[in-house]
C-alpha positions as CSV (number, residue, x, y, z in Angstrom):
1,X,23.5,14.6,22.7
2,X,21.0,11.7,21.6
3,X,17.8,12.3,20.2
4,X,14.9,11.6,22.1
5,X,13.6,8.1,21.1
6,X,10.3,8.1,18.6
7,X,7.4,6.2,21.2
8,X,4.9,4.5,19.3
9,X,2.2,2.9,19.6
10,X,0.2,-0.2,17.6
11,X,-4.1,-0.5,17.4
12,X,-4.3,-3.9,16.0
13,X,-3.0,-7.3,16.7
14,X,-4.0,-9.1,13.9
15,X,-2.1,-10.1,10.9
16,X,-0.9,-6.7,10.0
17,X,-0.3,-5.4,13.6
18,X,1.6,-8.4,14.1
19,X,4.2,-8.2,11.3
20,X,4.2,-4.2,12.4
21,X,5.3,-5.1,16.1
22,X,8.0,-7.4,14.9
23,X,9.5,-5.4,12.3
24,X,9.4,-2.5,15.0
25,X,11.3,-5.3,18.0
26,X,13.7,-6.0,14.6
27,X,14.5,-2.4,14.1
28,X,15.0,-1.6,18.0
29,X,17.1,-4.5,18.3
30,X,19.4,-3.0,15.5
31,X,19.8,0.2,17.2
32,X,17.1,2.8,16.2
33,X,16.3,5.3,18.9
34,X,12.7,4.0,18.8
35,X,10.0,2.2,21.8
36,X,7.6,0.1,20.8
37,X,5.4,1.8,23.9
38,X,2.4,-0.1,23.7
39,X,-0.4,-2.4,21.6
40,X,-3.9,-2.5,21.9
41,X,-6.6,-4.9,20.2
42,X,-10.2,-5.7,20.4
43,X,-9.1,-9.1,21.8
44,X,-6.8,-8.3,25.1
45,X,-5.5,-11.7,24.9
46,X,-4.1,-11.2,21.7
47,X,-2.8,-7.8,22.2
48,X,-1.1,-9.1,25.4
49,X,0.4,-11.8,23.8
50,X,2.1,-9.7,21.2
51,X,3.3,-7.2,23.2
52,X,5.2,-10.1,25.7
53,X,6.9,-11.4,22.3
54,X,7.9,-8.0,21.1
55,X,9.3,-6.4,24.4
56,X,5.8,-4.2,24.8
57,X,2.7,-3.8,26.8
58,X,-0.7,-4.1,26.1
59,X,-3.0,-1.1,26.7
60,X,-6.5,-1.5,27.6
61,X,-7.7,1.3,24.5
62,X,-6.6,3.4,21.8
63,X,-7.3,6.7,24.1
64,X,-5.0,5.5,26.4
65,X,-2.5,4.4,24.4
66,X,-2.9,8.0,22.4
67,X,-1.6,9.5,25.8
68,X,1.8,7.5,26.3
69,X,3.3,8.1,22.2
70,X,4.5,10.3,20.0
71,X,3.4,8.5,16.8
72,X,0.8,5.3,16.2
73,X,0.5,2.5,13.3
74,X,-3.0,2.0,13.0
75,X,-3.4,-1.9,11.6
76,X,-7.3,-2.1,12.7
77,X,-9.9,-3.2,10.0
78,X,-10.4,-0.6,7.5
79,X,-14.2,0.7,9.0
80,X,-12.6,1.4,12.4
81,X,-9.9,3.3,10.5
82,X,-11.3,7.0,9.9
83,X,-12.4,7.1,14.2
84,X,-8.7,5.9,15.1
85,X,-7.1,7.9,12.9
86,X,-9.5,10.9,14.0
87,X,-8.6,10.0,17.4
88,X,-4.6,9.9,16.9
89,X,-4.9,13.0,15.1
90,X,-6.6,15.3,17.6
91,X,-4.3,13.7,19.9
92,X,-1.8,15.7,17.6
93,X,0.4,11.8,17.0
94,X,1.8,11.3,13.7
95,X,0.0,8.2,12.0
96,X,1.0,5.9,10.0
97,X,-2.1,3.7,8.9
98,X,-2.7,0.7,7.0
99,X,-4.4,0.8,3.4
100,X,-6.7,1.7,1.9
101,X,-6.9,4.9,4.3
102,X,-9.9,4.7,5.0
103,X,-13.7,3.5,3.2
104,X,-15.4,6.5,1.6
105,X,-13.3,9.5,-0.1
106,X,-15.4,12.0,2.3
107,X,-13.3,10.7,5.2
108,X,-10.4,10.7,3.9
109,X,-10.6,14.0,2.7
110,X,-11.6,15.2,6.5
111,X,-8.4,13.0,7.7
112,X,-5.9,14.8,5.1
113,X,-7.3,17.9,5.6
114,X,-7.3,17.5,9.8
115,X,-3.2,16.0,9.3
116,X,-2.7,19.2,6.9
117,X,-4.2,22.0,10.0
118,X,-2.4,20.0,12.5
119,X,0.8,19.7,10.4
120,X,1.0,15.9,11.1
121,X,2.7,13.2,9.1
122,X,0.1,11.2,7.6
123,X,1.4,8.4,6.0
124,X,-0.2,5.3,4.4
125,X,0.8,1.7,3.6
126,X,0.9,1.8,0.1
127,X,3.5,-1.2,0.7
128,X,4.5,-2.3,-2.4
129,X,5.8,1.6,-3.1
130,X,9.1,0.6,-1.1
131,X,9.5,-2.9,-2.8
132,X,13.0,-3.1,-4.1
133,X,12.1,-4.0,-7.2
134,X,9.9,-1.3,-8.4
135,X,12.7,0.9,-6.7
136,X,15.0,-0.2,-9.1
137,X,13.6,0.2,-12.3
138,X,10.6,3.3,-11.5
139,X,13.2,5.9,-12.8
140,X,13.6,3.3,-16.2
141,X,10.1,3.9,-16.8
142,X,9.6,6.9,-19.4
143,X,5.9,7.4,-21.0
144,X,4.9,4.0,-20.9
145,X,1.6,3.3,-23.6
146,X,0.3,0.1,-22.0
147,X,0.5,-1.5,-18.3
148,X,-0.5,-4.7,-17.6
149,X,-0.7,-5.8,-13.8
150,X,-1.8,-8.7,-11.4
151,X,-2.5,-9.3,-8.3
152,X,-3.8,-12.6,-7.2
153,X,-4.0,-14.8,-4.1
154,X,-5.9,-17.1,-2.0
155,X,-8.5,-16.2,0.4
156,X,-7.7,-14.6,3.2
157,X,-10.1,-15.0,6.0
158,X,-8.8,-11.3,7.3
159,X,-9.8,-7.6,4.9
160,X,-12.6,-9.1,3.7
161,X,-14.4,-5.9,5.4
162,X,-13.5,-4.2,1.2
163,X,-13.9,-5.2,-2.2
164,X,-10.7,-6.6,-3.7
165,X,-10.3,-3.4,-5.5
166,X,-9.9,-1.4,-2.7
167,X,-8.1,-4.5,-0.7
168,X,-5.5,-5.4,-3.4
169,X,-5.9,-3.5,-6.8
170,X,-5.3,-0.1,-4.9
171,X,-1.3,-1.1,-4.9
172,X,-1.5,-1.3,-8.5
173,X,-3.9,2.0,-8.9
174,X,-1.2,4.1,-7.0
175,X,1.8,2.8,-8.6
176,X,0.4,3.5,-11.8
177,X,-1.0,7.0,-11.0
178,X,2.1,8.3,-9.3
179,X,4.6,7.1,-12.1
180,X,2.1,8.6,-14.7
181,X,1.5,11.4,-12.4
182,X,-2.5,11.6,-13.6
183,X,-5.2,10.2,-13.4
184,X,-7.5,8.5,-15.7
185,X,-10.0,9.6,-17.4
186,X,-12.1,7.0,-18.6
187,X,-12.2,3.7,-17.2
188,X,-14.1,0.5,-17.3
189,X,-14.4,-2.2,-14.9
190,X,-16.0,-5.2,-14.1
191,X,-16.3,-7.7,-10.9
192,X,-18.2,-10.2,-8.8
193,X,-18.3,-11.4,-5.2
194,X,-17.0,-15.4,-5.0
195,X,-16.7,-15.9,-1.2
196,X,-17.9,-12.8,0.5
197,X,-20.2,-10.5,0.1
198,X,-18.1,-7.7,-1.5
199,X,-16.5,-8.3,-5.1
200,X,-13.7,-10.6,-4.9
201,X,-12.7,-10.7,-7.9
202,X,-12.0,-7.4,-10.7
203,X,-10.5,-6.2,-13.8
204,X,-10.5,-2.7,-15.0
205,X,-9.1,-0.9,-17.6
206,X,-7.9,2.6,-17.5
207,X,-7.4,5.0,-20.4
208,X,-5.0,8.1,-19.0
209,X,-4.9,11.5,-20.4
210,X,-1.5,11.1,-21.9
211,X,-2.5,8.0,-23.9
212,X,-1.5,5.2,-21.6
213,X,-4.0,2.7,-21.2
214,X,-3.6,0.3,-18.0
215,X,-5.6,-2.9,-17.7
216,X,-5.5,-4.3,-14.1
217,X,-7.1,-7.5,-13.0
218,X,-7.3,-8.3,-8.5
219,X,-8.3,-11.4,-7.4
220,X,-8.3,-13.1,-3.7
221,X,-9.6,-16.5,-5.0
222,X,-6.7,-17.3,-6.9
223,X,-5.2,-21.0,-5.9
224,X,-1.3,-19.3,-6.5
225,X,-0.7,-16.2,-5.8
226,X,0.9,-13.7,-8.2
227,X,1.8,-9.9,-8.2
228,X,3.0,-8.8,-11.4
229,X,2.8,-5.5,-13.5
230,X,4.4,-4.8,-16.9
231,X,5.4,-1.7,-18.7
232,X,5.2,-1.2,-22.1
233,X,7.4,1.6,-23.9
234,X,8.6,2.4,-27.3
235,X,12.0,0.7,-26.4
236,X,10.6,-2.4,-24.5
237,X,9.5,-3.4,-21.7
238,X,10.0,-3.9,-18.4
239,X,8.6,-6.7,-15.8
240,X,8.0,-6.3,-12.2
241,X,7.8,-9.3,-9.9
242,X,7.0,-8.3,-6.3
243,X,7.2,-11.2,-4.6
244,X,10.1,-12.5,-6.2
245,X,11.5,-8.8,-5.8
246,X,13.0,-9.0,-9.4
247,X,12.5,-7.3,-12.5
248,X,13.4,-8.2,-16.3
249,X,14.1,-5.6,-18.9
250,X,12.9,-6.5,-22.4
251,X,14.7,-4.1,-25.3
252,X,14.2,-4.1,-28.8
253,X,17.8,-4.5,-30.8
254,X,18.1,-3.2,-34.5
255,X,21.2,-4.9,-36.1
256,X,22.8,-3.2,-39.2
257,X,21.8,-5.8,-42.1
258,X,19.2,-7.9,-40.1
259,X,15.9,-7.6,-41.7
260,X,13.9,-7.3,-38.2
261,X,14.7,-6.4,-34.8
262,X,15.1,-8.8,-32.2
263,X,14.0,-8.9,-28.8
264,X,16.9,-9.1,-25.8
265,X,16.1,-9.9,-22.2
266,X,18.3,-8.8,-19.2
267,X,17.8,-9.8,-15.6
268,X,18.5,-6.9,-13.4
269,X,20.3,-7.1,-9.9
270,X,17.8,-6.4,-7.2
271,X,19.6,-5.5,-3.7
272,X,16.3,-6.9,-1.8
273,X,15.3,-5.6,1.1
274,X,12.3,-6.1,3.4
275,X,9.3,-3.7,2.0
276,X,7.6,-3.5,5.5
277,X,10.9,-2.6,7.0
278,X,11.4,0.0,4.6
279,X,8.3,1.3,5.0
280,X,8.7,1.4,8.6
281,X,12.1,3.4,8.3
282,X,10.5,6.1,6.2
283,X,7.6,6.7,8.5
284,X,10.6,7.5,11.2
285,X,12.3,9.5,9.3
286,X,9.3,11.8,8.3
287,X,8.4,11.6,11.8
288,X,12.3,12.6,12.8
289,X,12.7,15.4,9.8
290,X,9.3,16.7,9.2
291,X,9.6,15.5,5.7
292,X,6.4,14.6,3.5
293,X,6.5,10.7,3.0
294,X,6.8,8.6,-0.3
295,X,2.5,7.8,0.3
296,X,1.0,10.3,1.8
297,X,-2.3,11.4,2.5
298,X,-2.6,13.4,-0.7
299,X,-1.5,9.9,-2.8
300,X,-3.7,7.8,-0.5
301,X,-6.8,9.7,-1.4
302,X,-5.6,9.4,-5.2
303,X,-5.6,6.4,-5.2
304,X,-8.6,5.9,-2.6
305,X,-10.8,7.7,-5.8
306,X,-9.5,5.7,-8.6
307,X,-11.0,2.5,-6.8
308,X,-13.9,4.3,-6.2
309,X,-14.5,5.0,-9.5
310,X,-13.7,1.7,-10.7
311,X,-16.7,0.2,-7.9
312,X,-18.7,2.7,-9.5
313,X,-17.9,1.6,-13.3
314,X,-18.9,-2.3,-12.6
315,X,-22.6,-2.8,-14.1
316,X,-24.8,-4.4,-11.4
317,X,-24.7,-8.6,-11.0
318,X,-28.5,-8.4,-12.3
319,X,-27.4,-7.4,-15.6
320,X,-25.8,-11.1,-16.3
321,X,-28.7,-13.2,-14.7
């Protein structure tokens, strides 16, 4: 006897929605139990026009769509996501929803707590958590002292409705804080607005309880994009390239008679896969097995009031003029 097949549902057919539909059409057509049951948008034309490309239907609102699923990806703009969520939730859906999880640490809080009464899966798209090549090396990585990451890119004329902290340095913050599994305790940070109104461009250095310090630095004005982070550990060090999806180990060789150490570099095999998809695949199965996912709520909201904090940290533009 077959399962039943997971329905679900898409809010959003913008850039994110998008690649969600397709990935989900990719995955049906390679045999999982799942239909893609509907998509709804603010624009009708372009929710419509997804859902003929990807085998769907479009839905004239989120309430009705809510009726028709068993679980929903919510891809909307990050101020409509604490009322969707809400919504999908009291509709008792499972949710998978787009990062950050929502604006303000308040809402998420009444989100995780609402998923935790409800016993929901509440998962969030912490993407670059299933990217192959931090899959690889994360169980490598043992007490690192220093991190070093960027995260860099052009413009975008879409998630501009968040600062770049909470827009792209959030990957960073919740990579760091899961494989450190704390915190930090002090932190500075500094950042400026180039082309919106919200900061566009940060750094911000974390100093952890165990003695780690992390110095992160987000942009979305870069010319070239880039999304590196580096470890740094007594034995080396190891560097993560997520959009090449490939990762170089950096040990420190002592040689009987040599008067220093040297430095040897190895490049390890990466069995790539697609991040999105992978993502995708674990929200079924938490949906299928009632198992927590790799980002939950309870990470989400981590990470949510780490970029908080670092907001907080920047002094005002006024102190420069």
């Amino acid at each position: 006897m077959t399962e039943k097949a997971i329905r679900i549902g898409i809010v959003g057919a913008g850039h994110m929605g998008r690649l969600h539909a397709r990935k989900l059409a990719g995955l049906r057509a390679k045999g999982f139990d799942i239909e893609l049951q509907g998509i709804v948008d603010v624009h009708p034309d372009r929710a419509q026009s997804l859902a003929l490309e990807t085998g769907s239907r479009p839905l004239p609102g989120h309430r009705e769509l809510y009726q028709e699923v068993d679980a929903v990806i919510v891809a909307a703009p990050t101020i409509h996501h604490f009322e969707l969520v809400r919504a999908a939730l009291e509709a008792e859906l499972d949710v998978l929803v787009e990062k950050p999880i929502v604006a303000t640490l308040p809402d998420a809080q009444t989100l995780l707590d609402m998923a935790k009464s409800a016993g929901r899966i509440l998962q969030v798209g912490h993407v670059e958590r299933y990217n192959s090549a931090l899959r690889r090396v994360e169980s490598l990585i043992k007490k690192p002292r220093f991190i070093e990451a960027h995260r860099l890119g052009p413009f975008p004329a879409r998630a501009t409705d968040v600062d770049v902290v909470r827009d792209l340095m959030i990957h960073d913050l919740g990579i760091i804080q899961d494989l450190l599994g704390e915190e930090p305790v002090r932190l500075e940070a500094i950042g400026i607005p180039v082309l919106s109104r919200e900061v566009d461009i940060a750094n911000a250095r974390l100093h952890f309880p165990g003695g780690c310090v992390a110095n992160l630095t987000a942009s979305r004005v870069s010319p070239t994009a880039m999304r590196r982070i580096r470890f740094f550990q007594r034995d080396g060090y190891f560097s993560i390239d997520f959009l090449a999806q490939s990762v170089a180990v950096f040990r420190r060789i002592d040689e009987p008679g040599s008067p220093s150490p040297r430095i040897e570099m190895e490049q390890l095999e990466i069995d790539r896969e697609d991040a999105l998809e992978s993502e995708q695949k674990a929200f079924l199965e938490s949906v299928r097995t009632r198992r927590p996912p790799l980002v939950s709520g309870e990470e989400a909201v981590r990470a949510l009031r780490t970029a908080v904090r670092v907001m907080e940290a920047m002094p005002p533009l006024d102190d420069f003029s």
